[in-house]
N, C-alpha and C positions, 0 to 999 in steps of 0.2 A: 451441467453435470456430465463427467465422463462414462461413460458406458463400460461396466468390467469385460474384461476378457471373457471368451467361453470356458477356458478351465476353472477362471474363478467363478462363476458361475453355478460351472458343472460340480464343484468340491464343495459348494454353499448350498445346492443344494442336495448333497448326499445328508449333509447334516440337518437336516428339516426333516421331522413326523409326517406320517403321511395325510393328516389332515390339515396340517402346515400345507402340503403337497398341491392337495387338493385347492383350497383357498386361494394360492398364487395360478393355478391353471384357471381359476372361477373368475380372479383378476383380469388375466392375460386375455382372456376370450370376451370379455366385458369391452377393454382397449380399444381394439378394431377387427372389423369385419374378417380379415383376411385369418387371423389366428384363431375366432371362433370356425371358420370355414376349415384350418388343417387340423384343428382338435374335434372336429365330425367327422375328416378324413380316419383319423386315425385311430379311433374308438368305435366307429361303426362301418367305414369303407375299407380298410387295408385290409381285413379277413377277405373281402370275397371284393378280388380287384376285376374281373369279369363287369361284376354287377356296376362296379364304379366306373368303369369306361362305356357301358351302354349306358349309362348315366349321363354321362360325359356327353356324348354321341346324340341322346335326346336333347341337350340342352344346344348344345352349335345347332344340330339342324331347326329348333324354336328360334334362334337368333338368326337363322339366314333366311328363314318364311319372315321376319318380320323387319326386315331389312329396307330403309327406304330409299327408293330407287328412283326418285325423280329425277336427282342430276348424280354424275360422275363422283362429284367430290363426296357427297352422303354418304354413297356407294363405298369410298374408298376406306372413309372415314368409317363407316361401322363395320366394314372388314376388319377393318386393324383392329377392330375393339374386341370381335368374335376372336382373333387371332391372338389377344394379349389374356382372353380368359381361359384361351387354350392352353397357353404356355402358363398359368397360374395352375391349374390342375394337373400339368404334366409336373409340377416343382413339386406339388404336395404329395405327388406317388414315387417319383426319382427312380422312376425302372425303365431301363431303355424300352421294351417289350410295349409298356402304355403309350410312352411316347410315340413312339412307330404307329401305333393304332389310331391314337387319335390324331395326328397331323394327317394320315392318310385319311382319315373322314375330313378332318377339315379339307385338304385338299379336293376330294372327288365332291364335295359342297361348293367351293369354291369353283370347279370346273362346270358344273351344272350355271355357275352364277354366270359366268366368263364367256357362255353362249350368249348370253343376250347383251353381252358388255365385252364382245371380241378385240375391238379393237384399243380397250384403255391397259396402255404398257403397264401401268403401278399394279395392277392385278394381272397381270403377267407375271410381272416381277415377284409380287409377295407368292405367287404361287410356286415358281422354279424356285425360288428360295426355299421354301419350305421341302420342296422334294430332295433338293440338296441335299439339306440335314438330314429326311428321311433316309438319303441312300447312306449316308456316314454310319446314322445309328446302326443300318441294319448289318452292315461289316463288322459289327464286333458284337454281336448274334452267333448263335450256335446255326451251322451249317444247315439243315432243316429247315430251320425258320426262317435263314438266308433265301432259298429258294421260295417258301411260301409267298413272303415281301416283295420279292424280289420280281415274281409275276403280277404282283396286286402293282407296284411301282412302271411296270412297261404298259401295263395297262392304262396307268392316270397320263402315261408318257406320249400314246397312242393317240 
C-alpha cells in the first residue's frame, strides 16, 4: 500500500466530523508508542513548554544515574540511547529554544559522565557534537538569549 501524500491527507481530512476526528487520533495513538507519546505532547505539554523541558530534564538525568557502566561499550551504548530520546522530544516540541535547553542538560550530564570515563574518544565526540549543534541553534536566537546560551555553552566548553 502507498502511503497518500500530506495534502491529500490534510484535504481528507478537513472533510471528516469531528468525532470522525477523534476516532482516527484514538487509532493513531493505539499504532505505536511514539504518536501516543506526541499526542500527550500536544494536548497537555505544548501549553506550558517550561514544564515539558524540566520534564525532559528529569527523565535524561533518571537515564544517566541508571546507566551501566561496567565497561566502555555499555557506556557508549546507553548514551546513545539517552541521546536518541533526547532528540525524540526535541522533534515533538520543534522550537529551537527547547532544543538549546535540553542538549545543554544532555551535554553538562554527559560531562559529569566523561570524568570518570576521560579518556573514551566516542563520548568525546558525541559530546562536541552535540555542542556544535547547540552553538548553530543558538545563532539564529534573538540577541538576549544569544548571550544567555552563549555563557552557559563556554562554560560546558571550560
Amino acid at each position: 500500500m502507498k502511503a497518500a501524500s500530506l495534502k491529500e491527507i490534510k484535504d481528507e481530512l478537513k472533510s471528516k466530523s469531528p468525532e470522525e476526528l477523534l476516532n482516527i487520533c484514538l487509532q493513531i495513538s493505539k499504532f505505536k508508542k511514539e504518536n501516543k507519546e506526541l499526542l500527550t505532547y500536544l494536548l497537555f505539554e505544548a501549553s506550558n513548554e517550561n514544564g515539558y523541558i524540566e520534564e525532559v530534564k528529569h527523565q535524561i538525568k533518571v537515564q544517566f544515574e541508571g546507566l551501566n557502566q561496567s565497561t566502555y561499550y555499555l557506556v557508549k551504548k546507553s548514551v546513545r540511547k539517552v541521546l536518541r530520546n533526547c532528540k525524540k522530544y526535541i522533534r515533538y516540541s520543534k522550537k529551537p529554544q527547547t532544543e538549546i535547553e535540553i542538549l545543554i542538560y544532555f551535554c553538562s550530564e554527559l560531562a559529569e559522565l566523561s570524568e570518570q570515563h576521560y579518556q573514551n574518544t566516542t563520548l568525546i565526540t558525541i559530546y562536541s557534537k552535540q555542542l556544535e549543534i547547540v552553538r548553530k541553534k543558538i545563532e539564529k536566537l534573538h540577541e538576549d538569549l544569544q548571550y544567555d546560551y552563549n555563557l552557559i555553552l563556554e562554560e560546558l566548553e571550560g
